[in-house]
Backbone as JSON, one array per atom type, in Angstrom:
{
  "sequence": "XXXXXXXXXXXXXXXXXXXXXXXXXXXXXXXXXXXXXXXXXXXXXXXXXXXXXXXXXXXXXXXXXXXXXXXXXX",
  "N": [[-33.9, -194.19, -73.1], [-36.54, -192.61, -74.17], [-37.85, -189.09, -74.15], [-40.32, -187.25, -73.96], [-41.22, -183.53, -74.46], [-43.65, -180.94, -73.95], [-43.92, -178.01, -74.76], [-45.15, -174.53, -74.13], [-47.01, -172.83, -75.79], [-45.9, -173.72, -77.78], [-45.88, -175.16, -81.23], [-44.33, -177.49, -82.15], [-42.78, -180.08, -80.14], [-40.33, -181.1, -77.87], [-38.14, -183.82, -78.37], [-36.2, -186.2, -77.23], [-33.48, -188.64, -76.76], [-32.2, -189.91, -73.62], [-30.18, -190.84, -71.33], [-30.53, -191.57, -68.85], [-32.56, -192.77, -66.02], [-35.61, -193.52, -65.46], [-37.03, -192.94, -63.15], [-34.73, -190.52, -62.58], [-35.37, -188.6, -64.34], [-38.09, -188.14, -63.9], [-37.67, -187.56, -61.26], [-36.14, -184.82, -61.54], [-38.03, -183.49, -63.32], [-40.09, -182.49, -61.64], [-38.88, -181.61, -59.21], [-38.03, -179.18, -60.38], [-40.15, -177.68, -61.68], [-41.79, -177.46, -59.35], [-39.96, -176.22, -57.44], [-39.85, -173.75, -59.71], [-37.61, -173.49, -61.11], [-35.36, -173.77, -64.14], [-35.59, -176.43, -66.06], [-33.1, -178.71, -66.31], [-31.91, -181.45, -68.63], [-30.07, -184.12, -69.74], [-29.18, -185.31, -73.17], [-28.81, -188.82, -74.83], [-26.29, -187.81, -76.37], [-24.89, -186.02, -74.86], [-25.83, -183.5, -74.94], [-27.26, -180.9, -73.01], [-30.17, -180.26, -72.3], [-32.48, -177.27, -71.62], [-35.7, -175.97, -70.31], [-37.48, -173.63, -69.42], [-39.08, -174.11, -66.03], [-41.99, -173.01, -66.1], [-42.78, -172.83, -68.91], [-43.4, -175.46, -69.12], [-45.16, -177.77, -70.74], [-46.01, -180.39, -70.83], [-44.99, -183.32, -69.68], [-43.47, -186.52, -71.24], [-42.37, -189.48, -70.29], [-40.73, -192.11, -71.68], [-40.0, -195.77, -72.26], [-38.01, -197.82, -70.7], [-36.75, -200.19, -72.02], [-34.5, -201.72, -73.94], [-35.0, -201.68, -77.42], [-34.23, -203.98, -79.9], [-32.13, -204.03, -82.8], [-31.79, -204.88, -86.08], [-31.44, -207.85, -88.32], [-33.61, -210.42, -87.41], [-34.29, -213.79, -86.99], [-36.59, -215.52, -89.28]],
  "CA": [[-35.26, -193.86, -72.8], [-37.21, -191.41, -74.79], [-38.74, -188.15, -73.62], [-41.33, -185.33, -74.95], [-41.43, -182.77, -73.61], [-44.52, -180.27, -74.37], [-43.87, -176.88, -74.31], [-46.55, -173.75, -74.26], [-47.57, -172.09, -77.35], [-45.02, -174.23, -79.11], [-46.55, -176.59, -82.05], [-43.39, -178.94, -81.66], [-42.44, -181.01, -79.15], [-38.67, -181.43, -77.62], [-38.26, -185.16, -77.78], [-34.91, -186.43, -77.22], [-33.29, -189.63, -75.83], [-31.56, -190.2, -72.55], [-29.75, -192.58, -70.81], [-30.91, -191.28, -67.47], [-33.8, -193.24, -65.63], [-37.06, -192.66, -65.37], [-36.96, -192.22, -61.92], [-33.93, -189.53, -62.2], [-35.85, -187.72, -65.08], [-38.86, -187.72, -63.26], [-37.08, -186.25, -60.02], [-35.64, -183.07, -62.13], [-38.74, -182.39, -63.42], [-40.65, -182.56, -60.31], [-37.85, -180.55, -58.37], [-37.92, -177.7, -61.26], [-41.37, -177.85, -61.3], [-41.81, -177.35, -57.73], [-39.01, -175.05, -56.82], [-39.85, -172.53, -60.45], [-36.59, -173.64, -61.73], [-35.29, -174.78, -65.39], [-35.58, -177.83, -66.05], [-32.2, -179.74, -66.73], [-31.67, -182.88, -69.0], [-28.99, -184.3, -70.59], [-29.25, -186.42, -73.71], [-27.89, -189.69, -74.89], [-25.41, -187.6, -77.28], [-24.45, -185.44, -73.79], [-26.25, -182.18, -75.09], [-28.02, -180.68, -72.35], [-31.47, -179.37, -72.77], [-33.16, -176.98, -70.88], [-36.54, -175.69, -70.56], [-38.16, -172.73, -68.11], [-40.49, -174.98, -65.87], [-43.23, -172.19, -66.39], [-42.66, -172.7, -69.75], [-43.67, -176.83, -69.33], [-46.82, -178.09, -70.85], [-46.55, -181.91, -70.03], [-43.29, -184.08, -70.14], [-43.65, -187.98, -71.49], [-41.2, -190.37, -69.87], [-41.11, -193.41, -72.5], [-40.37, -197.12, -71.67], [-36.32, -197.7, -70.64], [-36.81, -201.48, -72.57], [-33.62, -201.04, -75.22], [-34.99, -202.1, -78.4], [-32.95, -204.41, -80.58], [-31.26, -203.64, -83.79], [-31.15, -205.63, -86.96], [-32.58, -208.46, -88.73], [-34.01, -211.3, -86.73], [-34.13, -215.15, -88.35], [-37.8, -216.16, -89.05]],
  "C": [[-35.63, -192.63, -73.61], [-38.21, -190.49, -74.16], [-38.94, -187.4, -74.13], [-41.35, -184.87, -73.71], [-42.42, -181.54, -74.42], [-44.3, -178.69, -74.01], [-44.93, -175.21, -74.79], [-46.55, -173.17, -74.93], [-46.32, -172.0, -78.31], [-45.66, -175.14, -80.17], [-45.66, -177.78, -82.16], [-42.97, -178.86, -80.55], [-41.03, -181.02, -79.09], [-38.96, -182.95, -77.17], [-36.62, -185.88, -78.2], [-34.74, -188.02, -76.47], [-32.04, -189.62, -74.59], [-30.72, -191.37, -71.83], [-29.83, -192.75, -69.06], [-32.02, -192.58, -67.21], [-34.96, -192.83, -65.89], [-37.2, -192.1, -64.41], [-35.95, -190.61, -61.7], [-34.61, -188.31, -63.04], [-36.85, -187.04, -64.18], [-38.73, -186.59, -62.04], [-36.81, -184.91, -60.83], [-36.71, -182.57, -62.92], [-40.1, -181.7, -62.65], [-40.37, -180.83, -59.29], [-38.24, -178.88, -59.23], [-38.95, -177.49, -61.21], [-41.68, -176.78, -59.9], [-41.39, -175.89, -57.5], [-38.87, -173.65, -58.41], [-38.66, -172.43, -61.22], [-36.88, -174.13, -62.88], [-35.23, -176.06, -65.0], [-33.93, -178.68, -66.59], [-31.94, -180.6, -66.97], [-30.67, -182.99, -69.47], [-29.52, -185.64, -71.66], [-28.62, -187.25, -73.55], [-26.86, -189.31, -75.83], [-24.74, -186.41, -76.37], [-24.78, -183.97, -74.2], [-27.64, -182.11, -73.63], [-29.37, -179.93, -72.72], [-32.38, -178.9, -71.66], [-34.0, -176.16, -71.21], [-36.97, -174.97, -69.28], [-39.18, -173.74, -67.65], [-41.67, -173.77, -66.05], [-43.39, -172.73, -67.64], [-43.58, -174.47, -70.2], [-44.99, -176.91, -69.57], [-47.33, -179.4, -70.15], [-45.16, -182.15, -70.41], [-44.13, -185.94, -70.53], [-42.81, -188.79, -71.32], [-41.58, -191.94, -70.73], [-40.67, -194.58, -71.65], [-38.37, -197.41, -71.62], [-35.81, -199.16, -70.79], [-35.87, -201.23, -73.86], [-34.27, -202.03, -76.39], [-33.96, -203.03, -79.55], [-33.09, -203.89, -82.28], [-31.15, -204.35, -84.88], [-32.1, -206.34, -86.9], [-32.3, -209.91, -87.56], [-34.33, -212.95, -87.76], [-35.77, -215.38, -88.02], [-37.89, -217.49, -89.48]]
}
């Protein structure tokens, strides 16, 4: 799954992929959110990435449909 993440008086974007849910993403940035905490993700290459929730502009939870790979016969 792919996620942006928008952060405030940055001009790029943190957009990384996951192998989390949407639903589990969503929860941690809800929770951090909420409770003033960082935010904690982990990619799909097991680097964690975290972000001050003050710091959050918007997050973008993409589509968790795995794309395929390679050539296709027409």
């Amino acid at each position: 799954m792919d996620i942006e993440l928008g952060i405030r008086n940055v001009a790029r974007t943190v957009t990384f992929s996951t192998d989390d849910s949407a639903d589990q993403v969503n929860d941690a940035v809800v929770a951090a959110v909420t409770e003033g905490k960082p935010i904690t993700l982990t990619d799909d290459k097991g680097r964690r990435i975290i972000v001050p929730a003050e710091a959050l502009g918007y997050a973008i939870v993409g589509s968790e449909t795995k794309h395929a790979v390679g050539f296709g016969a027409l």
